[in-house]
N, CA, C and O atoms as CSV, one atom per row, in Angstrom:
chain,resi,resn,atom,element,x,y,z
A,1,UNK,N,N,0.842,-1.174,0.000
A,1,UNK,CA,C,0.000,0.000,0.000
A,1,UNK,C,C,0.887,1.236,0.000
A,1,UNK,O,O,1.666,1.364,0.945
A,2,UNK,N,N,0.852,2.241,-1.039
A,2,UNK,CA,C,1.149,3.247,-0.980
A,2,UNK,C,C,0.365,4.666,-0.028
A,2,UNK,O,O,-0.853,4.506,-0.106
A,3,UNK,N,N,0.610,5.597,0.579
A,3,UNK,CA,C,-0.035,6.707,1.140
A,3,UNK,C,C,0.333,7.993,0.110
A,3,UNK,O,O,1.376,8.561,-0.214
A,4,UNK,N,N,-1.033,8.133,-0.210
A,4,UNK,CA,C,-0.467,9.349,-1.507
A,4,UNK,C,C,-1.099,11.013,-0.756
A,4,UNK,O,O,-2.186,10.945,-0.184
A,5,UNK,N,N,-0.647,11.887,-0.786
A,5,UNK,CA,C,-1.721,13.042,-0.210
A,5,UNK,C,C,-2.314,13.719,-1.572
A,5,UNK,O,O,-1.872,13.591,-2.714
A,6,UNK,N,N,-3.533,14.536,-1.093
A,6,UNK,CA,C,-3.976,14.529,-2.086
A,6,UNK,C,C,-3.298,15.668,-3.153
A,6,UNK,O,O,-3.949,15.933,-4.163
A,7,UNK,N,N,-2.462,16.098,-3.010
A,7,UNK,CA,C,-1.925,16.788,-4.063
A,7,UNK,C,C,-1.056,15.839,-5.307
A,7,UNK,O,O,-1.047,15.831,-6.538
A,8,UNK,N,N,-0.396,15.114,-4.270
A,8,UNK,CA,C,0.057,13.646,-4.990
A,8,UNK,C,C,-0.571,12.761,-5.946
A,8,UNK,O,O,-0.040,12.166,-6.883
A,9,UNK,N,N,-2.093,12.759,-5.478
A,9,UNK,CA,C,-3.292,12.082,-5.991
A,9,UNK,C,C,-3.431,12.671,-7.146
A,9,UNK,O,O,-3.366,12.147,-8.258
A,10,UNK,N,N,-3.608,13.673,-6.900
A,10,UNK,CA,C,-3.969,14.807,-7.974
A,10,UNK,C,C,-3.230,14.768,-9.106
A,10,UNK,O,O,-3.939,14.852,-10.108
A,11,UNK,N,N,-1.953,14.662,-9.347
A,11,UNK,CA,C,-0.538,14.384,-9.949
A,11,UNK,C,C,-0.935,13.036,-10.508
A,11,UNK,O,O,-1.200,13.008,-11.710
A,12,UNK,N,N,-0.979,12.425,-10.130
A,12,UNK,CA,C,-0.907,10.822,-10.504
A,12,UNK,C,C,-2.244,10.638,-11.087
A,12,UNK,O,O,-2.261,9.946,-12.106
A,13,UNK,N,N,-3.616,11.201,-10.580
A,13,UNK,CA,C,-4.358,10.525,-12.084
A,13,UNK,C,C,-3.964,11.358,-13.115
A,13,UNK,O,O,-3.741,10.864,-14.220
A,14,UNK,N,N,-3.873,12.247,-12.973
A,14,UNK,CA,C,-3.564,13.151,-14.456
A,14,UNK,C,C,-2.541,12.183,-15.263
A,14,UNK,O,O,-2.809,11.933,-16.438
A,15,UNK,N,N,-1.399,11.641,-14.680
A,15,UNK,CA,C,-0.869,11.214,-15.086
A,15,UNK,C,C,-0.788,9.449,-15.609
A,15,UNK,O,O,0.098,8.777,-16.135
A,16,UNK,N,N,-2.557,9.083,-15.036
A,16,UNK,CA,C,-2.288,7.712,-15.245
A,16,UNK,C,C,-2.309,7.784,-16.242
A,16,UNK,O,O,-2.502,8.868,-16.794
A,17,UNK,N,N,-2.012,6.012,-17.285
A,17,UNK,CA,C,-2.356,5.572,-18.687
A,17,UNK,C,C,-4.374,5.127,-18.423
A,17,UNK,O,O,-5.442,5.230,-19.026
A,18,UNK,N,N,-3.897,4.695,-17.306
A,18,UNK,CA,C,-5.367,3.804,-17.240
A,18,UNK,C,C,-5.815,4.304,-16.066
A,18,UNK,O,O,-5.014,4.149,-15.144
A,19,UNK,N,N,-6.862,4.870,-15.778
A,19,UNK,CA,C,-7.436,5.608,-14.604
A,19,UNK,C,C,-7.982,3.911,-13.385
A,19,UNK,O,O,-8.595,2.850,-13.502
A,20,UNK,N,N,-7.280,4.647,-12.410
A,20,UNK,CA,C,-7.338,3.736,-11.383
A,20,UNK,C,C,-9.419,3.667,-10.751
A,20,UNK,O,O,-10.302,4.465,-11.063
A,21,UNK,N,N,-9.525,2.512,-9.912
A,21,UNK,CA,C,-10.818,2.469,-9.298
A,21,UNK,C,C,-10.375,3.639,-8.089
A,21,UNK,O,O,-9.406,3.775,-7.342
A,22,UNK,N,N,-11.512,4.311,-8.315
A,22,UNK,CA,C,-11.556,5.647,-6.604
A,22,UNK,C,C,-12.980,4.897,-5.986
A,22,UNK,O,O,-14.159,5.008,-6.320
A,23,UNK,N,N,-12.275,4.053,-4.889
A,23,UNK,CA,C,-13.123,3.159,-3.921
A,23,UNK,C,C,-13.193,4.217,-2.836
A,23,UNK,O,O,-12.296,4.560,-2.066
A,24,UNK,N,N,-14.791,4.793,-2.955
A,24,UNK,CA,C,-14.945,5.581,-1.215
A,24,UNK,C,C,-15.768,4.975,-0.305
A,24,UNK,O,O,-16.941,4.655,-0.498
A,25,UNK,N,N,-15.122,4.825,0.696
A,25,UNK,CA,C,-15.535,3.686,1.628
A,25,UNK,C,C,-16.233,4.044,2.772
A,25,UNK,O,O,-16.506,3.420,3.797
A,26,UNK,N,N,-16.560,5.624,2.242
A,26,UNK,CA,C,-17.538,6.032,3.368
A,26,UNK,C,C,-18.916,5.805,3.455
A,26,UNK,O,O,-19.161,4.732,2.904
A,27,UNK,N,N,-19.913,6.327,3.895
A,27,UNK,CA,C,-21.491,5.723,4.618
A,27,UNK,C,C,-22.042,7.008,2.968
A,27,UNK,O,O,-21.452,7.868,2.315
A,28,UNK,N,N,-22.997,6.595,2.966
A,28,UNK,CA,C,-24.515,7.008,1.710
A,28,UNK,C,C,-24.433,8.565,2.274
A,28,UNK,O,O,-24.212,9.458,1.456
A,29,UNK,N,N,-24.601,8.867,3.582
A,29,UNK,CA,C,-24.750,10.170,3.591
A,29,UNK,C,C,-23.517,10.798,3.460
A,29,UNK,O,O,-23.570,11.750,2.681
A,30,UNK,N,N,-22.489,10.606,3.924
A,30,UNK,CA,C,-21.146,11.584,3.225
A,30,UNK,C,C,-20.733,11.584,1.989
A,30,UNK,O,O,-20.134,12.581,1.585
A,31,UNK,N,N,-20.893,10.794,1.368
A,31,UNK,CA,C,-20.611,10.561,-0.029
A,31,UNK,C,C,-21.562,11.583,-0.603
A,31,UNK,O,O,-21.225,12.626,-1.163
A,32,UNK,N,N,-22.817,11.144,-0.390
A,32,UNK,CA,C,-23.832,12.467,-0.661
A,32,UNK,C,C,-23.871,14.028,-0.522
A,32,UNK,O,O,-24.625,14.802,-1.111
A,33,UNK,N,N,-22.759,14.356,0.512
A,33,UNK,CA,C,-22.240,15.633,0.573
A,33,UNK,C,C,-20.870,16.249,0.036
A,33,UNK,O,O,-20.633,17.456,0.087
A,34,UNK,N,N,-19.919,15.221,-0.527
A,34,UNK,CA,C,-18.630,15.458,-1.434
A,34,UNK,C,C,-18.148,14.354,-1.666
A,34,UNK,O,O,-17.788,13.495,-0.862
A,35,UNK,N,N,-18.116,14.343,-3.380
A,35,UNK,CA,C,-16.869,12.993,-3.376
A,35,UNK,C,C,-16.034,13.214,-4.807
A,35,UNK,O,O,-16.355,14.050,-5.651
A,36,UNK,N,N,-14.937,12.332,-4.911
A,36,UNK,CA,C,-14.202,12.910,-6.110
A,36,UNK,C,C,-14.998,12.104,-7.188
A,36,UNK,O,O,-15.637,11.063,-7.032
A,37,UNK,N,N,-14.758,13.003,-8.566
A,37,UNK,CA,C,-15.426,12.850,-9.418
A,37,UNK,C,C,-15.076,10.965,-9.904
A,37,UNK,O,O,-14.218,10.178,-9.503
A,38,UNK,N,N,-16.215,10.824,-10.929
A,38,UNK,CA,C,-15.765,9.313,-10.576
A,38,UNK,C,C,-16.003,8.467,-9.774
A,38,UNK,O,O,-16.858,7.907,-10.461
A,39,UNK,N,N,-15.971,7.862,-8.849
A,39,UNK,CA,C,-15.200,7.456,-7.405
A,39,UNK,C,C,-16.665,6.640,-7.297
A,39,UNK,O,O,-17.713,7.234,-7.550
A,40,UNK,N,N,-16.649,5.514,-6.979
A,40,UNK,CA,C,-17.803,4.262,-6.464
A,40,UNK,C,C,-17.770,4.299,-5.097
A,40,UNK,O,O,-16.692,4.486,-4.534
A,41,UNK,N,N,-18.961,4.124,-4.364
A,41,UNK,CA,C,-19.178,3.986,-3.160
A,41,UNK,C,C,-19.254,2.651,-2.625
A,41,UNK,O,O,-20.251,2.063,-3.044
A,42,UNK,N,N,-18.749,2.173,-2.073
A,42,UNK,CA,C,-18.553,1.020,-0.874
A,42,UNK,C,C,-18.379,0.751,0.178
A,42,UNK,O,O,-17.531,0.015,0.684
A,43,UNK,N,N,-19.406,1.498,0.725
A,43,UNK,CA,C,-18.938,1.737,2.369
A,43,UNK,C,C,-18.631,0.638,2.824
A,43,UNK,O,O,-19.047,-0.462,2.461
A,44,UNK,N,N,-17.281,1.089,4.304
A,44,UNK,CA,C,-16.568,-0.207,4.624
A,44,UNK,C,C,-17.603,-1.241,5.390
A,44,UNK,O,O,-17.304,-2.397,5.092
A,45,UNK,N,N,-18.251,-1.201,5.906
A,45,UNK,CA,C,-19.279,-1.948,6.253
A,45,UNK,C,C,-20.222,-3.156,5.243
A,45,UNK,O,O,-20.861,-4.120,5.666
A,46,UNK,N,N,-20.068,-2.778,4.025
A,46,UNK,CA,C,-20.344,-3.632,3.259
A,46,UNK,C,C,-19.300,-4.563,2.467
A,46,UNK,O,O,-19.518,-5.589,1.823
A,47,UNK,N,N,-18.276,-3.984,2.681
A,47,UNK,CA,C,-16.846,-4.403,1.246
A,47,UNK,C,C,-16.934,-5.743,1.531
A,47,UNK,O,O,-17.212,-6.270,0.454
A,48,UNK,N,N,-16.841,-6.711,2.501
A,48,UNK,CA,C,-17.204,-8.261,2.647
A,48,UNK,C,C,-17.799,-8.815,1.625
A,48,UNK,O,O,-17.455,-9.870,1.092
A,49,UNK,N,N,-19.018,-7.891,1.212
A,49,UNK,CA,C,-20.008,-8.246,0.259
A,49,UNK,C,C,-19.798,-8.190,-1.451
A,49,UNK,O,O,-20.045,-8.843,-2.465
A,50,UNK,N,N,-19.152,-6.904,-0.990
A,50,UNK,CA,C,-18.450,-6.307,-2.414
A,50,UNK,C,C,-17.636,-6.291,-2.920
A,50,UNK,O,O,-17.449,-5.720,-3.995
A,51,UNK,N,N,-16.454,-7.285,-1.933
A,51,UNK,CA,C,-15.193,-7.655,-2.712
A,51,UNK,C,C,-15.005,-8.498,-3.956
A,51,UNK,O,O,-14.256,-8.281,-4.908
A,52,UNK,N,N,-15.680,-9.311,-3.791
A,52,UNK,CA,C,-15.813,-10.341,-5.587
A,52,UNK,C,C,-16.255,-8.925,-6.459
A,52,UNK,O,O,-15.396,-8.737,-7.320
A,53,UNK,N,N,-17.059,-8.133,-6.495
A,53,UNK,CA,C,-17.210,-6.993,-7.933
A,53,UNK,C,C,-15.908,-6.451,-7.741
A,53,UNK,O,O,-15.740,-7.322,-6.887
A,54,UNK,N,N,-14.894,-5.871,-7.732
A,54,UNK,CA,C,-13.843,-5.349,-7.369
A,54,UNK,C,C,-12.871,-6.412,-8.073
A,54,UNK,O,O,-13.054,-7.614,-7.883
A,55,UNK,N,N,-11.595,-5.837,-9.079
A,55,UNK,CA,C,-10.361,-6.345,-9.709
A,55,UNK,C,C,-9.586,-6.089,-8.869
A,55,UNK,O,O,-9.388,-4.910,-8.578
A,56,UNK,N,N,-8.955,-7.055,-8.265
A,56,UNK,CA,C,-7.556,-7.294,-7.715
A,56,UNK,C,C,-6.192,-6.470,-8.353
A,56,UNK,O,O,-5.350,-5.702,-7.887
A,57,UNK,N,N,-6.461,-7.061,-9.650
A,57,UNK,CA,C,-5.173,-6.534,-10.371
A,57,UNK,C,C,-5.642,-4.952,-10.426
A,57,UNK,O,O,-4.643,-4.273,-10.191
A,58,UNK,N,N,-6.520,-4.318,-10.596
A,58,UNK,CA,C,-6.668,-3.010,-11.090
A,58,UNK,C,C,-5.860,-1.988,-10.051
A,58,UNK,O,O,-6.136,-2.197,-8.869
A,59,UNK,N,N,-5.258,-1.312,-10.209
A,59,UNK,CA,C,-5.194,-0.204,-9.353
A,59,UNK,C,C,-6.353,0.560,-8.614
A,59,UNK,O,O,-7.323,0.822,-9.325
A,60,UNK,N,N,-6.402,0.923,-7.415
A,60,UNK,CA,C,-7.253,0.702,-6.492
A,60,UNK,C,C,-6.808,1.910,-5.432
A,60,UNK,O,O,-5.993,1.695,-4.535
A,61,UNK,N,N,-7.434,3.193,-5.640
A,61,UNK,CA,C,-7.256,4.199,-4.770
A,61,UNK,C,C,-8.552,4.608,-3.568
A,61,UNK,O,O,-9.624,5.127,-3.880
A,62,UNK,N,N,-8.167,4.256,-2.259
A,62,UNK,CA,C,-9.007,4.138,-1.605
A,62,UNK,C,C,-9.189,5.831,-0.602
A,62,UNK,O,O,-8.372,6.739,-0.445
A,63,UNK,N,N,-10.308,5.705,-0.204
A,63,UNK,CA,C,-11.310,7.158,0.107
A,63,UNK,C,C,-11.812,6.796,1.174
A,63,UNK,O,O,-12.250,5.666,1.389
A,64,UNK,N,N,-11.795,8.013,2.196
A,64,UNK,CA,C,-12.563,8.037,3.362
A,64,UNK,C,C,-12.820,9.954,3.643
A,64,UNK,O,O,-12.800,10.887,2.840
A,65,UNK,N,N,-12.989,9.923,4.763
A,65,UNK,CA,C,-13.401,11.152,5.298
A,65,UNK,C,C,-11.845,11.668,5.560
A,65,UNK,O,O,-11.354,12.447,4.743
A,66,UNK,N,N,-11.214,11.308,6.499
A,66,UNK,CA,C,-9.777,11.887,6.850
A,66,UNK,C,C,-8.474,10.857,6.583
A,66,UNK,O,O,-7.312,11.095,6.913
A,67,UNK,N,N,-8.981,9.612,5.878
A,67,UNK,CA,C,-7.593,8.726,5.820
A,67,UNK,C,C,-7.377,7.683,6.691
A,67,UNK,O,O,-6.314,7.081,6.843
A,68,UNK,N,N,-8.865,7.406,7.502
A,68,UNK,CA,C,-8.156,6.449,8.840
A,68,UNK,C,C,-9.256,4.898,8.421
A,68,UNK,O,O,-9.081,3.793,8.935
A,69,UNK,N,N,-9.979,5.120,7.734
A,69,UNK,CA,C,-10.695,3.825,7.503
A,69,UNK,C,C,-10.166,3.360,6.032
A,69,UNK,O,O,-9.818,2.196,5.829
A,70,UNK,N,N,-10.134,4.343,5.047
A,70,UNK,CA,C,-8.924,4.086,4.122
A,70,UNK,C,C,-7.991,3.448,4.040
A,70,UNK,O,O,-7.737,2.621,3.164
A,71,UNK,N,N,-7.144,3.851,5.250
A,71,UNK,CA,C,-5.799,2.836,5.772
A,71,UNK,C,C,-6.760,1.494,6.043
A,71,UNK,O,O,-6.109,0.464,5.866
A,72,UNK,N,N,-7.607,1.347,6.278
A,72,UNK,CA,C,-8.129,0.457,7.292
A,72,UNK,C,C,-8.535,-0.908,5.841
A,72,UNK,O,O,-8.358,-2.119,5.704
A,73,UNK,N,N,-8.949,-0.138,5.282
A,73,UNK,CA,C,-9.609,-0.886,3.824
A,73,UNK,C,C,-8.381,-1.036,2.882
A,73,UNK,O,O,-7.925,-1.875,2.105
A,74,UNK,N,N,-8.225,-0.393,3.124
A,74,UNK,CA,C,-7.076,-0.626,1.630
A,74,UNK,C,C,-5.508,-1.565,2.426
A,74,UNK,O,O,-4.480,-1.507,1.751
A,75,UNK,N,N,-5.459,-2.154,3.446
A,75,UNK,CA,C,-5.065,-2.962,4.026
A,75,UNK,C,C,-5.362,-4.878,4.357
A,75,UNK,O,O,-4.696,-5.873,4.639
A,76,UNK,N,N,-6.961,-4.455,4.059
A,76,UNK,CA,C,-7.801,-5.215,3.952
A,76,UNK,C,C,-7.457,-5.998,2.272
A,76,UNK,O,O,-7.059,-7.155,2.140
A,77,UNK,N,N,-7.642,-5.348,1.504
A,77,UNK,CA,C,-7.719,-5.022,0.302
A,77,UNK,C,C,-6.329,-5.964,0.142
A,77,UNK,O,O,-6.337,-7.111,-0.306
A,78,UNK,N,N,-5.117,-5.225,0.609
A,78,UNK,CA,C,-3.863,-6.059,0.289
A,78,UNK,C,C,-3.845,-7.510,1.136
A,78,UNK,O,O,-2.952,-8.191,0.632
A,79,UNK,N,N,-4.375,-8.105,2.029
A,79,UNK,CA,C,-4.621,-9.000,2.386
A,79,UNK,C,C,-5.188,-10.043,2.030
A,79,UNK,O,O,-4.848,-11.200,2.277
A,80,UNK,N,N,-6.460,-9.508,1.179
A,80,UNK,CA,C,-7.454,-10.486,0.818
A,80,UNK,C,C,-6.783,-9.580,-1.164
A,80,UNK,O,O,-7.471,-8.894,-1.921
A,81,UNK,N,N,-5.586,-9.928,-1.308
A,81,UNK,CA,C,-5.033,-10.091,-2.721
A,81,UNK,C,C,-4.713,-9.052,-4.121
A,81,UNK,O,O,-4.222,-9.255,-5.232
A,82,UNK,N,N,-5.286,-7.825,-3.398
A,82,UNK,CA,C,-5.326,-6.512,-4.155
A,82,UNK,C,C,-3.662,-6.507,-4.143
A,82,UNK,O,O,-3.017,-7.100,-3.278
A,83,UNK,N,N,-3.050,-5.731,-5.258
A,83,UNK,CA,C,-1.207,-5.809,-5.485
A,83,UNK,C,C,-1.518,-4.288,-5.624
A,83,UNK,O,O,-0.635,-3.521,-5.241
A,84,UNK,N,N,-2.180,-3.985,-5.914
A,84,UNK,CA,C,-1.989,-1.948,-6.582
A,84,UNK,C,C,-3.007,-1.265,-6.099
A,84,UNK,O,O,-3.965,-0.837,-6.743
A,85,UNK,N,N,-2.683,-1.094,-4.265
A,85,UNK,CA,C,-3.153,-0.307,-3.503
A,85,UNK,C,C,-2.760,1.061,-3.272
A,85,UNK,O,O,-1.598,1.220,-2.896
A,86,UNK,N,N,-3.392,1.949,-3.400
A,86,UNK,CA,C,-3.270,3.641,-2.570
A,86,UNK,C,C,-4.368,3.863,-2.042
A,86,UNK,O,O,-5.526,3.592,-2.360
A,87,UNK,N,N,-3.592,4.731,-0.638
A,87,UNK,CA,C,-4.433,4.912,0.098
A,87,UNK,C,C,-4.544,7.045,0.344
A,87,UNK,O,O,-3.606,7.819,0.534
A,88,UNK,N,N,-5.536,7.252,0.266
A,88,UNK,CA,C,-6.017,8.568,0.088
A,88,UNK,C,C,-5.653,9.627,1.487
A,88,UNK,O,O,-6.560,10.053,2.203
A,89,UNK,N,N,-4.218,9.950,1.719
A,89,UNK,CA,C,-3.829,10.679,2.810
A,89,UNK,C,C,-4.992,11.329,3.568
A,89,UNK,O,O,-5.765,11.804,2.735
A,90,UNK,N,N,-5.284,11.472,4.422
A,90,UNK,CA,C,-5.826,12.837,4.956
A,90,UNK,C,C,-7.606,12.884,3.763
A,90,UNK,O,O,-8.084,13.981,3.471
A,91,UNK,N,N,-8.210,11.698,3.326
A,91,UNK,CA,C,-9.258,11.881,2.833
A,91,UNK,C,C,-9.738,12.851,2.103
A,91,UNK,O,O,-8.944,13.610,1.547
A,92,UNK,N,N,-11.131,13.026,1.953
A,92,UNK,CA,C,-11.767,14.235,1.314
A,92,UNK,C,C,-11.384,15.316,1.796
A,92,UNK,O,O,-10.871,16.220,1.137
A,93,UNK,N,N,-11.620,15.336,3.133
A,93,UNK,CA,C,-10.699,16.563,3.396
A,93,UNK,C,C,-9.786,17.180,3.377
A,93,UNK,O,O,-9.643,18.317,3.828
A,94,UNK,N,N,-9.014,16.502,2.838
A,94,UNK,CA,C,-7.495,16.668,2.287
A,94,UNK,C,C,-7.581,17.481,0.725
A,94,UNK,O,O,-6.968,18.438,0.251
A,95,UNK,N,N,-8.732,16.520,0.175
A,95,UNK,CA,C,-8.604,17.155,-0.862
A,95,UNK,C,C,-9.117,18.387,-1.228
A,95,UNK,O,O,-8.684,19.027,-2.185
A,96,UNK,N,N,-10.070,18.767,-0.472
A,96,UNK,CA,C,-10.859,19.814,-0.077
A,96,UNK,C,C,-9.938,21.039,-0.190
A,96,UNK,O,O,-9.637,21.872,-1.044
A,97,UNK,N,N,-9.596,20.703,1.259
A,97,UNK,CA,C,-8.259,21.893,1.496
A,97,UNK,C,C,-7.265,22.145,0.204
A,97,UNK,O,O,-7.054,23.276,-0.234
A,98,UNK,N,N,-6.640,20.864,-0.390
A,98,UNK,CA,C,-5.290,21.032,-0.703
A,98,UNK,C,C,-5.434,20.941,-2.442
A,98,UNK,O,O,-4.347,20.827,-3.008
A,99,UNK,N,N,-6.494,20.973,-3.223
A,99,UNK,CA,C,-6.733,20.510,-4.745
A,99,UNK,C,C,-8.038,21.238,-4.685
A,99,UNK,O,O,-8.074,22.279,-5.340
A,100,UNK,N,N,-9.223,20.867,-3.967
A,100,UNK,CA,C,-10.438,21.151,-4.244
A,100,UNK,C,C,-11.207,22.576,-3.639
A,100,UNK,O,O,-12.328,22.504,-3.136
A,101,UNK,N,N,-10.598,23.632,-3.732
A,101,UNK,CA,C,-11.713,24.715,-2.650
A,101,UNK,C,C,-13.236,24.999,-2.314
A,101,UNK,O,O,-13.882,25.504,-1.395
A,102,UNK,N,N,-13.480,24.372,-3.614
A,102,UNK,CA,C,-14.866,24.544,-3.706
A,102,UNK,C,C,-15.665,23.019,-3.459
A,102,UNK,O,O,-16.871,23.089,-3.697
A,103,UNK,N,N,-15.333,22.104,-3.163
A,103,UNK,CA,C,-15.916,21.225,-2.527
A,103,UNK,C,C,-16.420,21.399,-1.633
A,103,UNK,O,O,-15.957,22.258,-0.881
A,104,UNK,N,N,-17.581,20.701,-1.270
A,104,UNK,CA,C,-18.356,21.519,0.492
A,104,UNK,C,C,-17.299,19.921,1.415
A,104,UNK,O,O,-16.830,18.849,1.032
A,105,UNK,N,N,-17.367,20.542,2.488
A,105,UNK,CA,C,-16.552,19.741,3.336
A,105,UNK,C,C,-18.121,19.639,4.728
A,105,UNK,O,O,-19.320,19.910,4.660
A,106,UNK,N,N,-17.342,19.189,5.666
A,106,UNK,CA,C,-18.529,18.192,6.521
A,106,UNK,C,C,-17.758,18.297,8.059
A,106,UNK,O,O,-18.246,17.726,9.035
């Protein structure tokens, strides 16, 4: 697992060939108030369920609110066989602050 912040993030899709999965692993209602463009919802509470839809091999950038269930999933993730994990520093709010100004934050 890599820890990318989001300015880093920011850098690196621009720069992918192949745009990575943006797994946000937060709950229906935060997602509902900011999320990066793109980005599938899976709150961690369900991923048990939702790991078979999910590519192993794909690159796999994981999302939370501040970075701490993120770590939490995308750990998970390398355990149960994911190889091309990142994990989303400091969350939405990160990106908020540090890429996004105009995102509403929570």
């Amino acid at each position: 697992m890599r820890d990318l912040t989001a300015s880093e993030l920011r850098d690196h899709l621009a720069a992918a060939n192949e745009p990575p999965l943006l797994l946000d692993v937060r709950e229906e209602w935060e997602y509902g108030i900011c999320r990066l463009e793109g980005s599938l919802l899976l709150p961690m509470g369900r991923l048990p369920a939702g790991i078979a839809h999910l590519e192993p091999a794909r690159e796999t950038v994981v999302i939370c609110h501040h970075g701490i269930r993120s770590r939490m999933v995308a750990a998970f993730l390398e355990r149960s066989g994911f190889t091309r994990v990142i994990n989303l520093a400091g969350g939405v709010a990160a990106w908020a602050r540090d890429v996004d100004p105009d995102m509403p934050v929570y």
